[in-house]
ROPAMAR-118741 format. One record per residue (C-alpha): residue in three letters; x, y, z; chain. Coordinates in steps of 0.1 Angstrom, whole numbers, plus 5000, padded with zeros to 4 digits. Layout:
BEGIN
  residuo    c1    c2    c3  cadena
      ALA     X     Y     Z       A
...
***
This chain:
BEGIN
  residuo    c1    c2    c3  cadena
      UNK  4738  4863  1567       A
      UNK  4751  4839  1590       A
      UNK  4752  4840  1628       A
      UNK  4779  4860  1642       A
      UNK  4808  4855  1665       A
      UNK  4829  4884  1667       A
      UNK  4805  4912  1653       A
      UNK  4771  4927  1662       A
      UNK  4750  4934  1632       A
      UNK  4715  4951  1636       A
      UNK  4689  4973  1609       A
      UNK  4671  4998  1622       A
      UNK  4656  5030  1605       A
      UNK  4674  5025  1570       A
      UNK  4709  5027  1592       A
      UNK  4731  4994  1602       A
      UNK  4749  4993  1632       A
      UNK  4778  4971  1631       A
      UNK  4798  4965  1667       A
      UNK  4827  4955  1675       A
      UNK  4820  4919  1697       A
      UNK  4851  4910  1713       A
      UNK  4857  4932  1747       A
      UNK  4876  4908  1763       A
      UNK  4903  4911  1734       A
      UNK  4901  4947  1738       A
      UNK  4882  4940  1700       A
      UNK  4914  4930  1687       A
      UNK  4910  4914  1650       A
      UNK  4909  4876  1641       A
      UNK  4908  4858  1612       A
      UNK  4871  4851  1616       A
      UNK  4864  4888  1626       A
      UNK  4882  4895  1592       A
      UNK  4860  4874  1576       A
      UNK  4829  4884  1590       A
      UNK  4836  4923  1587       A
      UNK  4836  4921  1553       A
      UNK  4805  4900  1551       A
      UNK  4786  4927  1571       A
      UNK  4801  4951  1545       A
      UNK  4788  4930  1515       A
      UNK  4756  4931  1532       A
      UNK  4755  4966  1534       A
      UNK  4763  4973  1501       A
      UNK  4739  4950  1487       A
      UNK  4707  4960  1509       A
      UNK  4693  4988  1492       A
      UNK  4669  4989  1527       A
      UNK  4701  5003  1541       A
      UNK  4715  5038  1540       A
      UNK  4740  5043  1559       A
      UNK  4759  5026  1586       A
      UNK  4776  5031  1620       A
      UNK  4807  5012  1633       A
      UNK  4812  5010  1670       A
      UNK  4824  4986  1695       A
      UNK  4815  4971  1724       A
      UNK  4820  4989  1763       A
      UNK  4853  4985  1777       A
      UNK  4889  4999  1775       A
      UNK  4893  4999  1737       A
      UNK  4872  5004  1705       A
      UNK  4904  4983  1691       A
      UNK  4938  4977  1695       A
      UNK  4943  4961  1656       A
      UNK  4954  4927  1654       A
      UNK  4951  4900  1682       A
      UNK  4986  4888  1692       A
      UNK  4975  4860  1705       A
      UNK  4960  4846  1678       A
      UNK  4979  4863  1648       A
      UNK  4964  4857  1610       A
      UNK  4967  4829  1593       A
      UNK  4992  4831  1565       A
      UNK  4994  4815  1534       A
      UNK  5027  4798  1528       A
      UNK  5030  4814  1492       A
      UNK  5039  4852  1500       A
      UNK  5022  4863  1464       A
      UNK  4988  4847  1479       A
      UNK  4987  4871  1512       A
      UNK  4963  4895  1516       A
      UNK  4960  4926  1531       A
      UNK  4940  4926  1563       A
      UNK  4924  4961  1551       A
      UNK  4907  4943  1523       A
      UNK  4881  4929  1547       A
      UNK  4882  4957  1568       A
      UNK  4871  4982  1545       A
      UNK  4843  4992  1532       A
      UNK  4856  5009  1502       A
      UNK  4876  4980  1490       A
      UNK  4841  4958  1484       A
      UNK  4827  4990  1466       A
      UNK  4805  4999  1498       A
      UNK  4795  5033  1492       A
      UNK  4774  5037  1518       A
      UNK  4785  5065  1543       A
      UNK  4798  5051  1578       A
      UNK  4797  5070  1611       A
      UNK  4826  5055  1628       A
      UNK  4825  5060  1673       A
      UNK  4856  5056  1690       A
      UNK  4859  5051  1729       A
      UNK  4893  5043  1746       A
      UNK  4919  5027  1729       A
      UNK  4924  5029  1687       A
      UNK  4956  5014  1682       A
      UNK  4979  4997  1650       A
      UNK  4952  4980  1626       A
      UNK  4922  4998  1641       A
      UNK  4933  5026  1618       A
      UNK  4923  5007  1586       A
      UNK  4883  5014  1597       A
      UNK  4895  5050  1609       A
      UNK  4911  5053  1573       A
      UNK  4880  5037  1553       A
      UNK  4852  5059  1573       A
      UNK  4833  5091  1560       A
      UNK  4825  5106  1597       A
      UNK  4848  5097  1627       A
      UNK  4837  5109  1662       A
      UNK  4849  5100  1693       A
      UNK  4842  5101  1733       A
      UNK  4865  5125  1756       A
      UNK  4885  5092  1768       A
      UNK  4898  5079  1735       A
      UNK  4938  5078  1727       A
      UNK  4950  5071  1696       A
      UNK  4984  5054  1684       A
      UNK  5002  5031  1667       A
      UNK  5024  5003  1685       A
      UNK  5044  4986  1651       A
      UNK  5078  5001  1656       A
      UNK  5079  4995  1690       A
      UNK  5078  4962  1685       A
      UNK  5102  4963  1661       A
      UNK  5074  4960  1626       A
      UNK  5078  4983  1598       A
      UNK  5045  5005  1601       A
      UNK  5030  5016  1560       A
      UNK  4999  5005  1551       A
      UNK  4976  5021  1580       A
      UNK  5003  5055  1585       A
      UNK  4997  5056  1543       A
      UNK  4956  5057  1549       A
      UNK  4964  5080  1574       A
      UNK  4980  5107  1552       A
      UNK  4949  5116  1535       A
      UNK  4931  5125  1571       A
      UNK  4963  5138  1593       A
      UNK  4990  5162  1579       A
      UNK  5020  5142  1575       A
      UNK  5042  5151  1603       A
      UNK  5014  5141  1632       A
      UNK  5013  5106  1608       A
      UNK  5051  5103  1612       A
      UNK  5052  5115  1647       A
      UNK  5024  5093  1657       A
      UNK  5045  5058  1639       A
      UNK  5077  5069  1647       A
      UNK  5068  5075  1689       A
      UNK  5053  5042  1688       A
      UNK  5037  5033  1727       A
      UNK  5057  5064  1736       A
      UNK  5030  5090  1731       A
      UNK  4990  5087  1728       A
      UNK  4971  5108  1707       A
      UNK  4946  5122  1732       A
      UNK  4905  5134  1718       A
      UNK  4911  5167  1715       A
      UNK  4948  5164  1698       A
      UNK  4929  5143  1678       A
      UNK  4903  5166  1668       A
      UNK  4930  5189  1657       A
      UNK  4947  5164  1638       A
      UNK  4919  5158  1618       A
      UNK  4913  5120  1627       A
      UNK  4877  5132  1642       A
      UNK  4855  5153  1636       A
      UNK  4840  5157  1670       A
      UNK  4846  5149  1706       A
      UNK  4816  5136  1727       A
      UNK  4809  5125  1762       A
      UNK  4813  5087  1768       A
      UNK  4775  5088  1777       A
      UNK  4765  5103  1744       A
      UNK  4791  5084  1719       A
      UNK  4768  5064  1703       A
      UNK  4737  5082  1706       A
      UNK  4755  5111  1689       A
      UNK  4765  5090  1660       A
      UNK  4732  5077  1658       A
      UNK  4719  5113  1652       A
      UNK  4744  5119  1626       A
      UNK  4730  5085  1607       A
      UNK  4699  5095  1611       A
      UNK  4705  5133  1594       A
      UNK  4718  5110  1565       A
      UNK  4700  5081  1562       A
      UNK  4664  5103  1558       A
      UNK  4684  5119  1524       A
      UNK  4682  5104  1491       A
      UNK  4703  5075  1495       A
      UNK  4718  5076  1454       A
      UNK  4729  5109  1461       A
      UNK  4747  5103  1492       A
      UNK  4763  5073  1474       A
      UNK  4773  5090  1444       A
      UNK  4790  5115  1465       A
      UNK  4809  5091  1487       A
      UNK  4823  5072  1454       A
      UNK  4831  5101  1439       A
      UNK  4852  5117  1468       A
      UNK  4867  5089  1471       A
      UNK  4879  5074  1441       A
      UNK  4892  5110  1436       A
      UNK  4921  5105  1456       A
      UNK  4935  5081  1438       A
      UNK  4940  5107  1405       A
      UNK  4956  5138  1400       A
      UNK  4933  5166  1406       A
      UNK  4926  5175  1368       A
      UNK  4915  5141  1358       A
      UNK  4897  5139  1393       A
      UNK  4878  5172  1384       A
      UNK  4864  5160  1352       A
      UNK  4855  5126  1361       A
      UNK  4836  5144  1389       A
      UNK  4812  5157  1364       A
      UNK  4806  5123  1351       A
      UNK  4792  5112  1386       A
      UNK  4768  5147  1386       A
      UNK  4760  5141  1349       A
      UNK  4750  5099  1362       A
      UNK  4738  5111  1392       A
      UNK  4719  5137  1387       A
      UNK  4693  5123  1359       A
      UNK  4678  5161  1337       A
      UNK  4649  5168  1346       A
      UNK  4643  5140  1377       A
      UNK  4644  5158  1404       A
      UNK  4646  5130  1434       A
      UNK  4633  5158  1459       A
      UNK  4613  5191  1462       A
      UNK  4642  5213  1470       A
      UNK  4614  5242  1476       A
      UNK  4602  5224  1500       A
      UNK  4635  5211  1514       A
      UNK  4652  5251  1516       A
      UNK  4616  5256  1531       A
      UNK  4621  5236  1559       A
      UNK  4661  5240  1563       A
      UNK  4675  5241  1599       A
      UNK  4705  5250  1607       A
      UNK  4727  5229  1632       A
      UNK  4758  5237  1650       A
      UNK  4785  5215  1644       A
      UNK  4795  5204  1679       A
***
């Protein structure tokens, strides 16, 4: 992969880390961040060294505040050629099953939501605020609210838009939104997601695959079609009689941990 300019990208342990390089944008999004997130995605979905990965971003005031003003994004002149931004932001959308362990710290505003929307695990540090600045400045706000509806319950998604810069989602609000899973120390962010990796990364990685595609490309059925094209990912999953571990042995050696 070539050298980076707005990312971080690092292997270590089967997990990838992937940061967020531009602190003095508050990580805001460029056109050649775009670019390059979705190369480190394509690199993580095609490095079978790799089992899981962790998004994070670089100390300051913001994990990211969505698209740099400053710069803006190049725009084709014919409308039916633009893309959506999310396309190289997410994972998902390059058919990266891999699970990602996203860390938040400060700021997570606007277009940050598309990697909020497109992670698996979502944690954050006590100091993070979340919101969502479009109609404030007078843009229509729909494509990260819509990711949103399938992690928040839809009034906090309308309230969140429609408040604009008015109101910050604050950690714990967030927690009980459903937009993290867990609220950490500043100090302990990053180590705590590492953890979480780690707890995934030592499982069988076509199983944890297989279970990310499936829960995922779930939502986009109705729930009887979803159910029985689940058993298709068990039946492809799940070879008879190749058992990819000892489950003796695993149940043997089961701890159990206290979800912080």
């Amino acid at each position: 992969m070539a050298e980076l300019e707005t990312l971080l990208f690092e292997v270590s342990d089967k997990i990838a880390t992937i940061t967020l390089n531009r602190p003095a944008a508050m990580n805001s999004f460029n056109g050649k961040m775009l670019e390059e997130m979705k190369s480190c995605w394509q690199r993580v979905q095609a490095d079978d060294n790799i089992h899981v990965a962790i998004l994070r971003a670089s100390e300051g005031r913001a994990f990211c505040t969505g698209v740099d003003v400053r710069e803006g994004r190049p725009s084709p002149d014919n409308l039916w050629s633009h893309v959506d931004p999310g396309e190289y932001l997410s994972p998902k959308m390059v058919a990266c099953w891999k699970p990602v362990v996203t860390a938040v710290h400060g700021m997570c505003a606007g277009g940050a939501f598309y990697m909020i929307n497109e992670s698996d695990i979502v944690i954050c540090s006590e100091d993070a605020t979340f919101f969502d600045p479009h109609v404030t400045y007078g843009m229509t706000s729909s494509l990260e609210p819509i990711g949103m509806t399938y992690r928040q319950p839809l009034g906090d998604v309308l309230r969140m838009v429609l408040l604009g810069n008015d109101e910050r989602i604050g950690a714990q609000s967030a927690l009980r939104q459903g937009i993290v899973s867990e609220v950490t120390t500043l100090d302990n962010l990053y180590v705590r997601a590492r953890e979480l990796a780690t707890k995934i990364a030592a499982k069988p990685t076509a199983a944890t695959q297989g279970s990310v595609r499936a829960i995922w490309e779930s939502l986009d059925l109705p729930r009887g079609i979803a159910l029985r094209t689940g058993l298709k990912y068990c039946q492809l999953g799940n070879p008879v009689g190749i058992p990819q571990v000892d489950r003796n042995a695993v149940m043997a050696a089961a701890k159990v941990f206290e979800v912080r």
